[in-house]
C-alpha positions, 0 to 999 in steps of 0.5 A: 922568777920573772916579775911580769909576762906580756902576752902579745897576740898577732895578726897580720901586725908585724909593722906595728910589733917592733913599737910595741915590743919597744914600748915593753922595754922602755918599762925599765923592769929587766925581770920579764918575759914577751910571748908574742903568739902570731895567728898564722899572719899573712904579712911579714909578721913572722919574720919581724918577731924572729928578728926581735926574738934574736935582739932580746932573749926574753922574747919567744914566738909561737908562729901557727900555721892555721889560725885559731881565732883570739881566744885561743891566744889568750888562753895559750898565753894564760897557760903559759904565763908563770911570773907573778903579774900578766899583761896582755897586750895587743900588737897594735897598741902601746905602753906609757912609759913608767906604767909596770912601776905605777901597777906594781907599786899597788899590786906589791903593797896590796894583796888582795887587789887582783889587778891594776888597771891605768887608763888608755888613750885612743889614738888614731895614727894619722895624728901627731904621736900624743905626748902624755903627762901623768904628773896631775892625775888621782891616786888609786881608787879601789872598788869592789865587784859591784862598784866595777860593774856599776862602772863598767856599765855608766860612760867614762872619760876614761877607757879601760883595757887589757893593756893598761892592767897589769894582772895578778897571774894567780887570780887570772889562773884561779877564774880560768880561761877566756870564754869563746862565747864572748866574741867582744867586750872580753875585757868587761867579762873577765875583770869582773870575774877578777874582782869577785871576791877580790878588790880592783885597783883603778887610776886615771893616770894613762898607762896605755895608748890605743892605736886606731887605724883601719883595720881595728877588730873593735872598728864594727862595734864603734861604729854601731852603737846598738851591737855594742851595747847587745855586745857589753849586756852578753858580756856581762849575763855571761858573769851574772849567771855563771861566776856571780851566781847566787852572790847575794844582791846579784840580781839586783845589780843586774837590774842596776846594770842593764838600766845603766845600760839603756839610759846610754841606749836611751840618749843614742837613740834620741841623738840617731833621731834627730840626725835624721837616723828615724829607724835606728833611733826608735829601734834604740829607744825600743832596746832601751825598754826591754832592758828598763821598762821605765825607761819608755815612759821616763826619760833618764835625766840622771845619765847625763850626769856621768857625761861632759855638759850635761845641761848642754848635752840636754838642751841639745839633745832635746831639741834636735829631737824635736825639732825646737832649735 
């Protein structure tokens, strides 16, 4: 039986789908199998994956002729996966080097760990190809659900995604499909109904780099933090009132969660202020109570910890807002 299945989902990739494919590879774990599921592209993806499916026996290609959307992708590939571990990723991104033996030295030694997730480096492909060093990172962390959403609703130097997890197929199996409701921020939604009842295993080492470029799905949701942030919060009511329904203290931990999320609220909002952004930035301020109420008449000060400088960031911040250079 094959060790790991790599779902690649594709649209109108097919200049990227060679280094990715490549970059599976070079993992140097012989025993896997690549499903890449193309979304009746429009450019010469088709025809790139035939050639890669010729060049490797362990790489298949479902070619559609209509386009089902993303999530019909992913869940065709969770049907189809069978090996022990999944990995799902992105025809546009890539894999570090050295990344299936870093997870698979977890997941093998840890039973109830239901997937190891690295870190990801963002990468925009106008800038020379980042050379990555993972000799100096931390060992494995292991958090528990409430740890991982508390995590996953505070800022991070590192970013976490598909690509740099290598997942237990069993417990991706166990909590079912991706939910067509949850148009972004699907990740956040389905590692947290991963680590229910389960522990996850996380590292700082960078176990994948991610491409950005001019056609990115996610390029909208960085560019309007409001939406993204509305986006997460569905993400995560999706989990609390489904998956963690009735676990005890989950509604105390939705309050943690959605607090953490209007602090960022918060501070964006004050930043959009004082760059001139009046409307944006009180519409911030205005998402930010209805998620904390406390939060419209305190500022959150604590936030700026989980953020580089804070004391900079503070000054800063402040007195762009209010004018006191």
């Amino acid at each position: 039986m094959p060790m790991v299945d790599i779902l690649i989902p594709n649209y109108c990739y097919g200049r990227y789908l060679p280094q990715a494919v490549e970059s599976i590879v070079r993992q140097q774990v012989e025993d896997i199998r690549i499903l890449i599921i193309d979304n009746a592209s429009t450019d010469d993806s088709v025809d790139v994956a035939k050639k890669l499916a010729r060049q490797d026996k362990r790489i298949t290609l479902v070619a559609r002729e209509k386009n089902l959307g993303l999530h019909a992708s992913w869940n065709e590939g969770l049907d189809w996966a069978s090996s022990k571990y999944v990995v799902i990723l992105c025809a546009d991104d890539l894999l570090v080097d050295g990344c299936f033996h870093r997870a698979l030295s977890v997941l093998e030694r840890v039973p109830d760990v239901s997937f190891a997730c690295g870190a990801e480096l963002a990468w925009h492909e106008d800038r020379p190809f980042p050379i990555v060093e993972n000799s100096d990172v931390g060992d494995w962390r292991f958090l528990s659900m409430e740890s991982y959403a508390l995590a996953r609703s505070l800022p991070s130097r590192v970013i976490f995604g598909f690509g740099a997890s290598l997942i237990r197929t069993s417990d991706l199996k166990r909590v079912g499909h991706f939910r067509s409701e949850i148009s972004y921020n699907e990740d956040v939604e389905m590692f947290l109904r991963l680590s229910l009842d389960r522990r996850v295993a996380v590292t700082n080492a960078i176990h994948g780099i991610r491409r950005e470029h001019g056609a990115n799905i996610s390029a909208v949701f960085w560019q309007d933090p409001k939406r993204d942030m509305v986006e997460k919060k569905i993400a995560f009511d999706s989990f609390f009132s489904n998956d963690a329904a009735g676990v005890p203290g989950v509604e105390q931990l939705r309050r943690n969660v959605y607090r953490n999320l209007g602090k960022r609220a918060y501070w964006s909002g004050l930043s959009h202020i004082a760059r001139g952004q009046r409307a944006a930035g009180f519409d911030l301020l205005r998402f930010a109570a209805e998620l904390s109420p406390s939060l419209a008449y305190i500022p959150p000060i604590d936030y700026l910890a989980h953020v580089p400088n804070p004391l900079s960031h503070i000054r800063s911040r402040l007195a762009e807002a209010w004018g006191q250079h």
